[in-house]
N, C-alpha and C positions, 0 to 999 in steps of 0.2 A: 422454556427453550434450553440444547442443552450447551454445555460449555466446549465447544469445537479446539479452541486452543488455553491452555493452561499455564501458564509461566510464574513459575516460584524461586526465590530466593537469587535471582538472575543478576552475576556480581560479571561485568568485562570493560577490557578496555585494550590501550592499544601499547603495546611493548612494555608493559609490566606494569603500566597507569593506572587506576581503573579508572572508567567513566561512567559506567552504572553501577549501581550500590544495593544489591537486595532487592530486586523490582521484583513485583508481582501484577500480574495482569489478567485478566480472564477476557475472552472474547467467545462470543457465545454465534453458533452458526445465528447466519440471516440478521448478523446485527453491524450497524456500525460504529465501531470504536475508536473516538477522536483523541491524539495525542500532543498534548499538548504544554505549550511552557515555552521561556526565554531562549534565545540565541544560546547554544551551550549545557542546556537541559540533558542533552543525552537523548534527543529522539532520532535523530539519525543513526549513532550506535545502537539502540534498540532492535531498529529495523535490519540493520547492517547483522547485527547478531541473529536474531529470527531467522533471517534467508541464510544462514551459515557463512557469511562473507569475513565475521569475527568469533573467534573461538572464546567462548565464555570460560573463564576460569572458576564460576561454580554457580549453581542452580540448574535447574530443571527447565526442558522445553516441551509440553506433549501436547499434542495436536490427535482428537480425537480417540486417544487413550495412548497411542504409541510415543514413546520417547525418541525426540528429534534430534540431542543436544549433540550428538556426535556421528551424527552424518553428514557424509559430502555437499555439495552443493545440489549437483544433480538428483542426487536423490529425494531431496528435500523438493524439487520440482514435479517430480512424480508421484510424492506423497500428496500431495496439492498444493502447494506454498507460491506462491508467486509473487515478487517483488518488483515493483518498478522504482526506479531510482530518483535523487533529485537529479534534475539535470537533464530526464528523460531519455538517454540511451540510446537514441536510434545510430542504427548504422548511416552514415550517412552516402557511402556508397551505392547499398543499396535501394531499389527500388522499392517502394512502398509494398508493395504483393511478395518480394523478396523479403523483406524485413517482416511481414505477417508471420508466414509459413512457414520462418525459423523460427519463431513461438512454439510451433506445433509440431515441427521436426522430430523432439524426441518417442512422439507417439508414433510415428513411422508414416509415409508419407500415403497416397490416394486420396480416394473418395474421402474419407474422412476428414483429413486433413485441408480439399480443397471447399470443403462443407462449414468448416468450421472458420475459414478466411473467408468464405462467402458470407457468412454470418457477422462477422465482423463488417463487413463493406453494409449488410442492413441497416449495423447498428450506428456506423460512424459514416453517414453519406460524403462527408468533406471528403475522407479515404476511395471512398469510391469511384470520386472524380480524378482524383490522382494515385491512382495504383499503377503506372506506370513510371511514377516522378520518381528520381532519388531524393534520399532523404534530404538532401544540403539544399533541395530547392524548396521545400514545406515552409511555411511558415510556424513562428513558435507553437501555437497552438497547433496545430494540423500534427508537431511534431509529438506534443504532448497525447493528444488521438491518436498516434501512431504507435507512440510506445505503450499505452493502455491496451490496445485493443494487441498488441504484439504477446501481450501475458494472456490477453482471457483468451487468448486460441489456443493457449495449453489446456484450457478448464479448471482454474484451479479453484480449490473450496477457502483459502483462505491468501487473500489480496493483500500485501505490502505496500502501502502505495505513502510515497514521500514527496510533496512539497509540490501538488500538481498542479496551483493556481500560480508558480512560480512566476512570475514574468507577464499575467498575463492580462487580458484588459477581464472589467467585469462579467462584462455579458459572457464569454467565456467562462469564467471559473464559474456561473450562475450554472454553464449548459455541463459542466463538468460535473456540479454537484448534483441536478437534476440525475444526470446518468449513474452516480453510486447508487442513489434511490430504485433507479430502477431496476437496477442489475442485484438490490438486496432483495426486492418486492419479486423481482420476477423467478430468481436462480436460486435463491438462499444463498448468495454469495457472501463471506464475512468478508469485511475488510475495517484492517489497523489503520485508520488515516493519521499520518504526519502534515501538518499545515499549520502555518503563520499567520492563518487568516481567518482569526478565531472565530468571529461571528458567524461566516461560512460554513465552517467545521462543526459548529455545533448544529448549525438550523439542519444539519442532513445528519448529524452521529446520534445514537440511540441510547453510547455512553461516553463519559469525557473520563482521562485518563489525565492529571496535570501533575509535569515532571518539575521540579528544579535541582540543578547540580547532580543531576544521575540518579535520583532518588526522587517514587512518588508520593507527591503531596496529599492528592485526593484520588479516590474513584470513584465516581456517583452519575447516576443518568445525565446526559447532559442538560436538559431544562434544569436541574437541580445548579450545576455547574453555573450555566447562565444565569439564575438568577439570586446567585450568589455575589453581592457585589465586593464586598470585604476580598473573597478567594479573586477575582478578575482583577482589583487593584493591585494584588499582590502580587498575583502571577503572572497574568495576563496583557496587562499594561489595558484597559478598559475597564 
């Protein structure tokens, strides 16, 4: 399978800090790639960096052979890149159907656009039921559905996604992880997972990525990862 996003020698941080230190990463289409490590690790700047929200002060970013490192944000959305944040992002003004569709906005708006927010309400029936709510009235999870499915109505080949069982009950982060599986099985979708919920991360990632102090430790398939217990106590807390 081949290697969709490439990232070498990737040194950034924030007003002259740095918080990542040389990272290299590979994520490879139709895989998922768990990130992982301590409070302060640096997987949030990772991601922050990847979607262009922090300008690396040196190393490489390319995604399917093109070099990303010094494009705008938007562009990186068109290129395929898609980020959802910790915290989840929704507008909360907006209406559920309103917050879709500006996912998909920059591809211009019709048929396509209303096809593709259709697809989304297949994927996420909860969204379904409430595509008229604003967001302030969703509950967390519903909110967390709302901001996932607000990035894949842009179609992007490669998913940012940071901290999505945040807050939330089991069965949840279960049906959450269930749906990466599906959306890599069915789309070839890559996606970088950020989560504190290592056990999680790993039973659905393809490979584990473990960060500490901005710098990684390992990168090996995740079964490898898991059944390493030496690397889990050290890094992992388990």
């Amino acid at each position: 399978m081949s290697a969709l996003l490439e990232v070498t020698g990737l040194t950034a941080g924030y007003h002259g800090v740095p918080v990542l230190h040389e990272v290299d990463l590979t994520v490879r289409a139709g895989t998922i790639c768990a990130v992982l490590g301590a409070n302060g690790a640096g997987k949030t700047t990772l991601l922050r960096t990847l979607s262009g929200l922090v300008r690396p002060a040196a190393g490489r970013i390319v995604l399917d052979g093109a070099e990303l490192r010094d494009l705008p944000v938007h562009e990186l959305v068109r290129r395929g890149v898609a980020h959802v944040p910790e915290g989840r992002g929704v507008i909360a003004e907006l209406t559920v159907d309103e917050n879709l569709r500006l996912g998909g906005l920059w591809r211009g708006g019709g048929r396509a656009l209303r096809q593709a927010v259709d697809q989304m309400y297949e994927l996420f029936g909860p969204l379904a039921q409430r595509r008229g709510y604003p967001g302030h009235l969703l509950s967390g999870g519903e909110r967390q559905l709302l901001a996932l499915g607000r990035a894949l109505v842009g179609r992007p080949r490669l998913l940012l996604l940071d901290e999505p069982s945040l807050g939330l009950a089991p069965r949840l982060v279960a049906q959450i992880m269930a749906l990466l599986r599906q959306l890599r099985d069915d789309t070839g979708l890559a996606v970088l997972l950020v989560e504190q919920n290592v056990r999680s991360a790993l039973s659905v990632a393809d490979q584990a990525v473990v960060m500490s102090l901005g710098r990684v430790v390992t990168a090996a398939p995740a079964a490898q990862v898991a059944d390493d217990a030496a690397l889990r106590h050290a890094y992992l807390g388990f």
